[in-house]
MARZA-954479 format. One record per residue: x, y, z of N, C-alpha, C, O in turn; residue in one letter; residue number from 0. Coordinates in steps of 0.2 Angstrom, whole numbers, plus 5000, padded with zeros to 4 digits. Each point is the difference from the previous one (the first is absolute). Example, Ala and Ser with C-alpha at 12.3 -4.5 7.8 and 13.67 -1.06 7.14 Angstrom:
! MARZA-954479
<atom n_u="5066" n_v="4972" n_w="5039" ca_u="4996" ca_v="5006" ca_w="5000" c_u="5004" c_v="5006" c_w="5000" o_u="5005" o_v="4999" o_w="5003" code="A" pos="0"/>
<atom n_u="4993" n_v="5006" n_w="4993" ca_u="5004" ca_v="5006" ca_w="5001" c_u="4996" c_v="5005" c_w="5003" o_u="5003" o_v="5006" o_w="5001" code="S" pos="1"/>
***
This chain:
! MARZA-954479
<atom n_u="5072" n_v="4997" n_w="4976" ca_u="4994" ca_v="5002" ca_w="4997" c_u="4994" c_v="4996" c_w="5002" o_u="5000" o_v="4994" o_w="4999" code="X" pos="0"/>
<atom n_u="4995" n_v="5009" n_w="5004" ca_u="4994" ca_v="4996" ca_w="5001" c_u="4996" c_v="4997" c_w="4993" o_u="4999" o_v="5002" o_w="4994" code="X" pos="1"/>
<atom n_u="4999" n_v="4992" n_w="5010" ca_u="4997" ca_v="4996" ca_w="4993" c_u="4993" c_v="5003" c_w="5001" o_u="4996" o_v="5001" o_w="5005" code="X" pos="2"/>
<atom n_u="5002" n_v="4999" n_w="4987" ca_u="4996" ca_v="5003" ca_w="4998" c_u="4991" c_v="4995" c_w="5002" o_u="4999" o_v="4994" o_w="5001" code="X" pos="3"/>
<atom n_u="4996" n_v="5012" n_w="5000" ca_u="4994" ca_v="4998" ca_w="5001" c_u="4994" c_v="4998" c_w="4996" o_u="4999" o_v="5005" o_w="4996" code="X" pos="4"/>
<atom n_u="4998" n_v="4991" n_w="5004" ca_u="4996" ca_v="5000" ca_w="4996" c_u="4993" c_v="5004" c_w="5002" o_u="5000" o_v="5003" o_w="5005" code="X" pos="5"/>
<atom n_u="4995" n_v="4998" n_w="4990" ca_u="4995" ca_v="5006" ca_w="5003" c_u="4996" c_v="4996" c_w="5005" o_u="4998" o_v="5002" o_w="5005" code="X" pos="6"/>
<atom n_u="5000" n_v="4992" n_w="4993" ca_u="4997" ca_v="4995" ca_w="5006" c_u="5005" c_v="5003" c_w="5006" o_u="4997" o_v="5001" o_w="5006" code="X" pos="7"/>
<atom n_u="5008" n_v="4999" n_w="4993" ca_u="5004" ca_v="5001" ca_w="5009" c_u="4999" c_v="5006" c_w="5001" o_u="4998" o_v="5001" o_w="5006" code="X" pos="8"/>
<atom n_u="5002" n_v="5004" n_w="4990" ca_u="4999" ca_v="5008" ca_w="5000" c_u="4992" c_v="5000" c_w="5002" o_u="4999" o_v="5005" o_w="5004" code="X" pos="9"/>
<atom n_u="4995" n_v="4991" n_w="4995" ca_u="4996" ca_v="5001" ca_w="5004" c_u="4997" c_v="4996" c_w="5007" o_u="4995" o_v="5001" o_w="5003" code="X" pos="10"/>
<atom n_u="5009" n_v="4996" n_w="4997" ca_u="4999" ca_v="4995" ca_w="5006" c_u="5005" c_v="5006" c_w="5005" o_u="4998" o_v="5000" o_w="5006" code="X" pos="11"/>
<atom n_u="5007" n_v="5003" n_w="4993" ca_u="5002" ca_v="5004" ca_w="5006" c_u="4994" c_v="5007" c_w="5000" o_u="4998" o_v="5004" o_w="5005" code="X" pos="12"/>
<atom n_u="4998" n_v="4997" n_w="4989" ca_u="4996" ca_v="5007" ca_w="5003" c_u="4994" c_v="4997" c_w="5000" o_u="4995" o_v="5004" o_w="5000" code="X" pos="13"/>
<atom n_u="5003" n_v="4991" n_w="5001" ca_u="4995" ca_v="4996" ca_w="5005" c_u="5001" c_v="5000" c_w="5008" o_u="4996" o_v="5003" o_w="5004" code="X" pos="14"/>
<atom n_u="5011" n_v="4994" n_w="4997" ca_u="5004" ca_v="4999" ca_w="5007" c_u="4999" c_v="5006" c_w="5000" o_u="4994" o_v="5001" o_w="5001" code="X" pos="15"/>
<atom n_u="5009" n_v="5005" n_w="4999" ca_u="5000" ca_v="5005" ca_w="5002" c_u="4993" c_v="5004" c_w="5000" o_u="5000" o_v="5005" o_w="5004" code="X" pos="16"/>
<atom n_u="4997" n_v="4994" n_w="4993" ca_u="4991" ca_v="5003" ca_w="5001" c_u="4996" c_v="4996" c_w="5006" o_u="4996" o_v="5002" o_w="5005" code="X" pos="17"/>
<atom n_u="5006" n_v="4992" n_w="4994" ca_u="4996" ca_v="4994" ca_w="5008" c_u="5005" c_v="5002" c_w="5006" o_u="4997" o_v="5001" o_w="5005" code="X" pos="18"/>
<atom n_u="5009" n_v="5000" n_w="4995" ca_u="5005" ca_v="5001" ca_w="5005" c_u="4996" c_v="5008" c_w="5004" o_u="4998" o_v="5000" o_w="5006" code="X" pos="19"/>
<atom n_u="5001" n_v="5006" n_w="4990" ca_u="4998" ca_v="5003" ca_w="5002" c_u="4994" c_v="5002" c_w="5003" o_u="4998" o_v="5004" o_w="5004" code="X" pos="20"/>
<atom n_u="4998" n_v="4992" n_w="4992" ca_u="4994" ca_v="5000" ca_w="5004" c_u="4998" c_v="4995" c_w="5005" o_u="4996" o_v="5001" o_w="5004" code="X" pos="21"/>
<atom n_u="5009" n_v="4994" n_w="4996" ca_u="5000" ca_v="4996" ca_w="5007" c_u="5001" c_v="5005" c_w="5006" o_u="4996" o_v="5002" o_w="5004" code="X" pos="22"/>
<atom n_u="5013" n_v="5001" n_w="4995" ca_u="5001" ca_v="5005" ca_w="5007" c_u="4994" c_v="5004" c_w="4999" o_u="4997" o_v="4996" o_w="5004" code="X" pos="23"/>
<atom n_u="5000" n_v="5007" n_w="4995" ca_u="4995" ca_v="5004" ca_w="5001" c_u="4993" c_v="4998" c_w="5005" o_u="4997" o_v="5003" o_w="5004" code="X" pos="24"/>
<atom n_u="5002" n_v="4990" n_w="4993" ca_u="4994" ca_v="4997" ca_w="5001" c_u="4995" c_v="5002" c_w="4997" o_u="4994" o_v="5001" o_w="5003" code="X" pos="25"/>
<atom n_u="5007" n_v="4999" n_w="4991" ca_u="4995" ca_v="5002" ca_w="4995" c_u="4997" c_v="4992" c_w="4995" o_u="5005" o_v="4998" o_w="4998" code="X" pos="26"/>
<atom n_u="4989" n_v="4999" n_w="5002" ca_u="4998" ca_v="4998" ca_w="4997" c_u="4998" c_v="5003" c_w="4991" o_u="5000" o_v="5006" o_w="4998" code="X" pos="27"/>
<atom n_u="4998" n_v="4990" n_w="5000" ca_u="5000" ca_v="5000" ca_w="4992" c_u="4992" c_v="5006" c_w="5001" o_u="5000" o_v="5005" o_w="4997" code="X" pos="28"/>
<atom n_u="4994" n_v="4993" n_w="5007" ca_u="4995" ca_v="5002" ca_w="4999" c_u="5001" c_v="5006" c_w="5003" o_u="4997" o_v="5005" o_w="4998" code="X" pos="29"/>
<atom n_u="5008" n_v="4994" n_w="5008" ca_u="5000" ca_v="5010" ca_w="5002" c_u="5003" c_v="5005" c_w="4995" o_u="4998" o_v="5005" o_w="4998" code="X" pos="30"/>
<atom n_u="5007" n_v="4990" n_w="4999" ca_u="5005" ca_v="5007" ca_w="4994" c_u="4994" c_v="4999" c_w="4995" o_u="5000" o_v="5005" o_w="4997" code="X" pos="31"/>
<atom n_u="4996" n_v="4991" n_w="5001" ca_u="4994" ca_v="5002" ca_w="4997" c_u="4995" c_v="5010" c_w="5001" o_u="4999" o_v="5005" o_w="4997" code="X" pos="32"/>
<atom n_u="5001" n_v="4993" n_w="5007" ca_u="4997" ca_v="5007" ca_w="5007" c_u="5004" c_v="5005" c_w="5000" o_u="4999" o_v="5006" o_w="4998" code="X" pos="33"/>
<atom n_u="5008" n_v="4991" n_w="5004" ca_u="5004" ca_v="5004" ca_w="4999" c_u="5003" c_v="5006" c_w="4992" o_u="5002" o_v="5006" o_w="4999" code="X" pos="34"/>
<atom n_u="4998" n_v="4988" n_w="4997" ca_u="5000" ca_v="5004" ca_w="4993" c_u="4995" c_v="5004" c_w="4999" o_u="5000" o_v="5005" o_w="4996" code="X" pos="35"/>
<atom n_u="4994" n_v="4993" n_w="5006" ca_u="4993" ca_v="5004" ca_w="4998" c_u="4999" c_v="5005" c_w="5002" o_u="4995" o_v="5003" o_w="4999" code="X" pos="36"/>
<atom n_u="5012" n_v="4999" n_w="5009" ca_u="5001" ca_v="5008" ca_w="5002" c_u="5002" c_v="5004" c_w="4998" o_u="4999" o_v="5005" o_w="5002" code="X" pos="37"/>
<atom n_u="5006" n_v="4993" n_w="4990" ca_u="5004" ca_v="5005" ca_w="4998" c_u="4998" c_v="4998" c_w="4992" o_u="5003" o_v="5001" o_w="4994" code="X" pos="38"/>
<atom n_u="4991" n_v="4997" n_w="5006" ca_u="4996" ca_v="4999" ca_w="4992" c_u="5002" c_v="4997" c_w="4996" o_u="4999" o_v="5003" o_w="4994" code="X" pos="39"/>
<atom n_u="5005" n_v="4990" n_w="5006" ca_u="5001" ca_v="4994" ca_w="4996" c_u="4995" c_v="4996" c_w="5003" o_u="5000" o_v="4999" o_w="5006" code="X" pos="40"/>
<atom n_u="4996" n_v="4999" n_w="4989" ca_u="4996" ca_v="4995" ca_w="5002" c_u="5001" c_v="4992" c_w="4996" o_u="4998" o_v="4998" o_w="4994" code="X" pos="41"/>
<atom n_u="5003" n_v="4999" n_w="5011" ca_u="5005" ca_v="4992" ca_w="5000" c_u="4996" c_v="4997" c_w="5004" o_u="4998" o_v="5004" o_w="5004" code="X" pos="42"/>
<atom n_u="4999" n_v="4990" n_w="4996" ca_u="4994" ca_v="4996" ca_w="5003" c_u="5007" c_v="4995" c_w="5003" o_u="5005" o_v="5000" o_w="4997" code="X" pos="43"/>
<atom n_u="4993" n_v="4996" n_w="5009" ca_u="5004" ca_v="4996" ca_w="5002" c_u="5000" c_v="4994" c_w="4997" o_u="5006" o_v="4998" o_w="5000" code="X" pos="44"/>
<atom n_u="4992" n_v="4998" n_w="4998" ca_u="5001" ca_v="4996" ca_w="4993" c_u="5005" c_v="5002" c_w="4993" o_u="5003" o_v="4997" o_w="4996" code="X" pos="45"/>
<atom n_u="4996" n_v="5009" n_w="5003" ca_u="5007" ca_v="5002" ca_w="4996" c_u="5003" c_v="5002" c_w="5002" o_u="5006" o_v="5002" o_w="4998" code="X" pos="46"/>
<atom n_u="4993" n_v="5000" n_w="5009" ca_u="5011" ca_v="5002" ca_w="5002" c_u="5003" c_v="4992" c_w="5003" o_u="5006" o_v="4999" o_w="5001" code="X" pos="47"/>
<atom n_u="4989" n_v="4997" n_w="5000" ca_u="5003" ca_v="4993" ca_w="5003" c_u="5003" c_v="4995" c_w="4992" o_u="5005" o_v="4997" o_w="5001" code="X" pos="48"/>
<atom n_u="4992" n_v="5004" n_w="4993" ca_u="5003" ca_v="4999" ca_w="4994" c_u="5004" c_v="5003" c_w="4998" o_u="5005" o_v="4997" o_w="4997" code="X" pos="49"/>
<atom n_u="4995" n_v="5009" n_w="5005" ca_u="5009" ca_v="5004" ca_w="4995" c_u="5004" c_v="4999" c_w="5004" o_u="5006" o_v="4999" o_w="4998" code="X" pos="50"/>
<atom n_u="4993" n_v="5002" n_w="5010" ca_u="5007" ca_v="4997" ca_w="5004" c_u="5003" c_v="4992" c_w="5000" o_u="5006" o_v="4999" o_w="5001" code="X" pos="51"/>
<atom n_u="4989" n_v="4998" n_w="4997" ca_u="5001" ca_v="4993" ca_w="4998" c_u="5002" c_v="4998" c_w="4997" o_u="5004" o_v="4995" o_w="5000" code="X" pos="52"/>
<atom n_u="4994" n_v="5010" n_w="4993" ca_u="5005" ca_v="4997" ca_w="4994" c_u="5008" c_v="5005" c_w="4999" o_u="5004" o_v="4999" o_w="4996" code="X" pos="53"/>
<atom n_u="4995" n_v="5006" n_w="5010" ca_u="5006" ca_v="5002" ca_w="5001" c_u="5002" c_v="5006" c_w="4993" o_u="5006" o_v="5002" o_w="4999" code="X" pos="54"/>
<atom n_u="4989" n_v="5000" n_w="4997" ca_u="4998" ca_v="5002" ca_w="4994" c_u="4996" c_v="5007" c_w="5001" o_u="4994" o_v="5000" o_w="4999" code="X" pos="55"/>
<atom n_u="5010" n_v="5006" n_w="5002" ca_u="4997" ca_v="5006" ca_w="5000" c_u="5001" c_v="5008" c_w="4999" o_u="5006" o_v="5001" o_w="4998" code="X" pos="56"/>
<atom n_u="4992" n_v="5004" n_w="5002" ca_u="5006" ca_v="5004" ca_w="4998" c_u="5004" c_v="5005" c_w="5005" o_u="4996" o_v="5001" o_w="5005" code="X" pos="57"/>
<atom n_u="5007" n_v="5000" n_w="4995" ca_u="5003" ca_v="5007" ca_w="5006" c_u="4995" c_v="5002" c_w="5002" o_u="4998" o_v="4999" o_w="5006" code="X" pos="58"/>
<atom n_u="4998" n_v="5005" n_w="4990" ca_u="4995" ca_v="5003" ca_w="5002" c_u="4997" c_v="5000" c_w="5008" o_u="5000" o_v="5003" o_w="5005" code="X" pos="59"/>
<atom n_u="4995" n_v="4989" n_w="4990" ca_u="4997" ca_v="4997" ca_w="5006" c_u="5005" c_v="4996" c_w="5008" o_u="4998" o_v="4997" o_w="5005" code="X" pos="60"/>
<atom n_u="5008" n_v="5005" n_w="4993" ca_u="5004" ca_v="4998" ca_w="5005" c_u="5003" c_v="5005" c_w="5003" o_u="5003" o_v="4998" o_w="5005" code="X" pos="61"/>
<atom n_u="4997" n_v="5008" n_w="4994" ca_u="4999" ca_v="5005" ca_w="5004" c_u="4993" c_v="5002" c_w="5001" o_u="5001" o_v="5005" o_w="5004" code="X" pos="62"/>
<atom n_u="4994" n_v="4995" n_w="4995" ca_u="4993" ca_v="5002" ca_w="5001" c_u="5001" c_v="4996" c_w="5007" o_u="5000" o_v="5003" o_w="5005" code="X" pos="63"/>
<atom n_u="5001" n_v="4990" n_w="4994" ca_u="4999" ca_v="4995" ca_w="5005" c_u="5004" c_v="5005" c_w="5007" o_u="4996" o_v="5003" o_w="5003" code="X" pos="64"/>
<atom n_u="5011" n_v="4996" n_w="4998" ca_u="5004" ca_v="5003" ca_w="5004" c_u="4996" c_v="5008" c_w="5003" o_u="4999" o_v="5001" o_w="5006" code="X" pos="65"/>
<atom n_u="4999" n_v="5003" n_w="4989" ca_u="4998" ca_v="5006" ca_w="5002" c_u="4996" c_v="4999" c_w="5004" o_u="5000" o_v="5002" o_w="5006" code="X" pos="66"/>
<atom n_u="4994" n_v="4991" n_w="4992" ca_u="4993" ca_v="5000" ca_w="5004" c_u="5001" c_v="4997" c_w="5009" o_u="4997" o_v="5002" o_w="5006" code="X" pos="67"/>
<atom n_u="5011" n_v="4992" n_w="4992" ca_u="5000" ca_v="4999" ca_w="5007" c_u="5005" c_v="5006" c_w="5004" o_u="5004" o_v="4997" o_w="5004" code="X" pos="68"/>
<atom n_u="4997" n_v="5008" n_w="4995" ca_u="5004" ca_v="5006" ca_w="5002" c_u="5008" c_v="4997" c_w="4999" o_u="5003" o_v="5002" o_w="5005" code="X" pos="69"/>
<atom n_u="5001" n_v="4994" n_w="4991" ca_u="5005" ca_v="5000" ca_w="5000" c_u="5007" c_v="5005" c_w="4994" o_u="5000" o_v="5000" o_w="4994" code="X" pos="70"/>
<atom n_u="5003" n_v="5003" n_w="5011" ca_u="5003" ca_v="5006" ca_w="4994" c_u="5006" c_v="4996" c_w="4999" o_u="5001" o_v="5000" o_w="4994" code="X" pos="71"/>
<atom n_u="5003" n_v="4995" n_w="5009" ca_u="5005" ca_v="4997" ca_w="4999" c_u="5000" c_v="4992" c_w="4998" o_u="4996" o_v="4997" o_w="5003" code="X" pos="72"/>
<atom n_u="5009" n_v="5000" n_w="4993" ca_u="5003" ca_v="4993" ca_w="5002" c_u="5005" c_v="4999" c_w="4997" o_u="5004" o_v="5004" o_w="4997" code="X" pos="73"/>
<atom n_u="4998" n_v="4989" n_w="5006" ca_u="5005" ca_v="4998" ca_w="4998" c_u="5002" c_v="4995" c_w="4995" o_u="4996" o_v="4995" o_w="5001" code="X" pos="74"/>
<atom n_u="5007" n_v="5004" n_w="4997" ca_u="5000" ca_v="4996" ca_w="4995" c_u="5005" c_v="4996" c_w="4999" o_u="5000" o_v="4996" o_w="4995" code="X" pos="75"/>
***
């Protein structure tokens, strides 16, 4: 049985996994700025560099993020 995670560890993998994804792409923080403001979430790049920092966010905006840089899959 896998040993159990703390939510600190639960968001420290969907940080990893939000920065992991925008790295392959080559998306900066200021672009998915831009980029979010094409599909009408408006997120200033100073607030998406703190929620991904503190690793603290909702699905939502973590699939908002994915749609914006066009990804339909990952992996986990």
């Amino acid at each position: 049985m896998p040993k159990a995670q703390t939510d600190a560890e639960w968001s420290d993998k969907a940080k990893n996994l939000l920065r992991s994804e925008l790295k392959r792409k080559g998306v900066t923080y200021a672009q998915l700025s831009g980029m979010l403001e094409d599909i009408g979430v408006n997120e200033n790049e100073k607030n998406i560099a703190n929620k991904i920092s503190r690793g603290v966010f909702t699905m939502a905006f973590f699939l908002q993020c994915m749609a914006a840089i066009d990804v339909s899959e990952i992996r986990l």
